[in-house]
C-alpha positions in Angstrom: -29.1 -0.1 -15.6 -27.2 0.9 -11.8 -25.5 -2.1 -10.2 -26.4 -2.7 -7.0 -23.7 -3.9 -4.9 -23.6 -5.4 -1.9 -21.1 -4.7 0.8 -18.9 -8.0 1.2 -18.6 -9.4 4.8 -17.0 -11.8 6.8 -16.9 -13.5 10.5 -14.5 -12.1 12.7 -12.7 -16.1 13.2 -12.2 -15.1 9.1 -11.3 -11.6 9.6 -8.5 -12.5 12.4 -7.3 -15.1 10.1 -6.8 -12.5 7.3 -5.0 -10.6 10.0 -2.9 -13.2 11.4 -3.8 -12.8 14.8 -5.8 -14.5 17.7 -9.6 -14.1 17.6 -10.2 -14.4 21.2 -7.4 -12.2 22.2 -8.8 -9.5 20.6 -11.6 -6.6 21.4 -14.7 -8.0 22.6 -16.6 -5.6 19.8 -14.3 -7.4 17.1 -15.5 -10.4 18.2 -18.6 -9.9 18.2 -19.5 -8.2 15.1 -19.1 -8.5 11.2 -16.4 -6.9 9.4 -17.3 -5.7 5.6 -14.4 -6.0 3.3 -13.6 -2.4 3.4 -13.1 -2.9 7.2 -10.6 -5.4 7.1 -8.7 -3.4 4.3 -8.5 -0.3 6.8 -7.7 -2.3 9.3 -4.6 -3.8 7.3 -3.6 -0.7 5.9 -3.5 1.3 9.2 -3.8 -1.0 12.0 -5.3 0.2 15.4 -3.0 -0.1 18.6 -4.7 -3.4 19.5 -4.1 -4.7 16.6 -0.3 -3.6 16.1 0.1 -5.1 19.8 -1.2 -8.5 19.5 1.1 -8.8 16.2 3.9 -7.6 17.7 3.6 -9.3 21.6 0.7 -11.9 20.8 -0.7 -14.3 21.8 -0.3 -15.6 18.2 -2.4 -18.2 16.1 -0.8 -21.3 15.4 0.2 -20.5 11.9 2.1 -17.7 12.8 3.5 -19.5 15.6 4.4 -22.4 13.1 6.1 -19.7 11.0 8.0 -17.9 13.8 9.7 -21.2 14.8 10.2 -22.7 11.2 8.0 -25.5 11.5 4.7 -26.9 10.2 1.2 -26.4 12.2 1.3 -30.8 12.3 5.4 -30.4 13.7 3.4 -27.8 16.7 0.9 -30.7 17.6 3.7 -33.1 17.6 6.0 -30.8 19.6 3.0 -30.7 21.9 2.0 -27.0 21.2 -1.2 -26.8 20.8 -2.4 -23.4 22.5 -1.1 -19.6 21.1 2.1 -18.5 22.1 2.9 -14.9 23.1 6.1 -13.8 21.0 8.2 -14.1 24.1 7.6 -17.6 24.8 8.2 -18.4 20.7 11.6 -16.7 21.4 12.1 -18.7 24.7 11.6 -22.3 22.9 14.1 -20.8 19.8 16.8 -20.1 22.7 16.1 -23.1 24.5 15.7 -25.1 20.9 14.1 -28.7 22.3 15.0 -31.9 20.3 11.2 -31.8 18.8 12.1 -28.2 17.2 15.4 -28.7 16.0 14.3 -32.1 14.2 10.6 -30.5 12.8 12.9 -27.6 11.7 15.1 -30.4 10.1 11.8 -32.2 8.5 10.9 -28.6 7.3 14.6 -27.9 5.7 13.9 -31.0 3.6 10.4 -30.8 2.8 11.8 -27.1 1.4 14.9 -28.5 -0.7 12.4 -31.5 -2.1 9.3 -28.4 -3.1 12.5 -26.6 -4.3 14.2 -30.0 -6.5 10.3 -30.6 -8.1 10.2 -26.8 -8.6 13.4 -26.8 -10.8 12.6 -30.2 -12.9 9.4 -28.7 -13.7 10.8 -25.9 -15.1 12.9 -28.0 -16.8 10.7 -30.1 -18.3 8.7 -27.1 -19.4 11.8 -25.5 -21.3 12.6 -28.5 -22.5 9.1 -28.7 -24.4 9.3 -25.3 -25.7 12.9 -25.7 -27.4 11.2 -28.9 -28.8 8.2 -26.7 -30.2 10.5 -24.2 -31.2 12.6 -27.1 -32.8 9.4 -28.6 -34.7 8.2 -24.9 -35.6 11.4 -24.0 -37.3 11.8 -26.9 -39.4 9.1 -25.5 -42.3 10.3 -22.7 -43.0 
């Protein structure tokens, strides 16, 4: 019995995603079309001139944006970004640093330490159940 397998595709809003660039900056055909799975892997693996220019110079989605400046996508809104920046105004607004970026960046620094403090009592906790197995396992022999 063959398998019959389809080819896998995906919108181009989901393909741009997977690329972390702007759908409507790029190529009208892009934007228009499907790409199959195999596409998007050749496009990832050696990426066409377009494609290496809008991730170097942008404009860029907002969660690469949100990434370049060290903040979250709700910190942007609050800043009062809310449309794609090209990489040269992201590194304007880092030299410039506005109070809303340097305290986002400061909610973000905390919201890491507190992921980070959960993270490590987790781990922990866990260890601290398996030298308690390990205890109880011991103890018949």
């Amino acid at each position: 019995m063959t398998s019959h397998r389809s080819t896998q595709t995906m919108k181009p809003a989901t393909a741009a995603k997977k690329l972390g660039v702007y759908l409507q900056a790029t190529p009208a055909e892009f934007q228009e079309g499907v790409v199959s799975r195999d596409e998007l892997n050749a496009l990832q693996a050696d990426p066409p001139e377009w494609l290496r220019d809008l991730r170097r110079d942008g404009p860029h989605p907002r969660p690469v944006v949100a990434a370049k400046l060290g903040v979250s996508i709700s910190g942007l809104a609050r800043g009062g970004v809310t449309e794609p920046l090209t990489s040269e105004q992201i590194e304007e607004l880092k030299r410039e640093e506005p109070e809303w970026l340097r305290q986002e960046r400061a909610t973000q620094a905390e919201v890491r330490k507190e992921a980070a403090r959960v993270k490590r009592k987790q781990a922990e906790e866990r260890q601290a159940r398996a030298d308690a197995a390990g205890a109880r396992g011991g103890a018949g022999r």
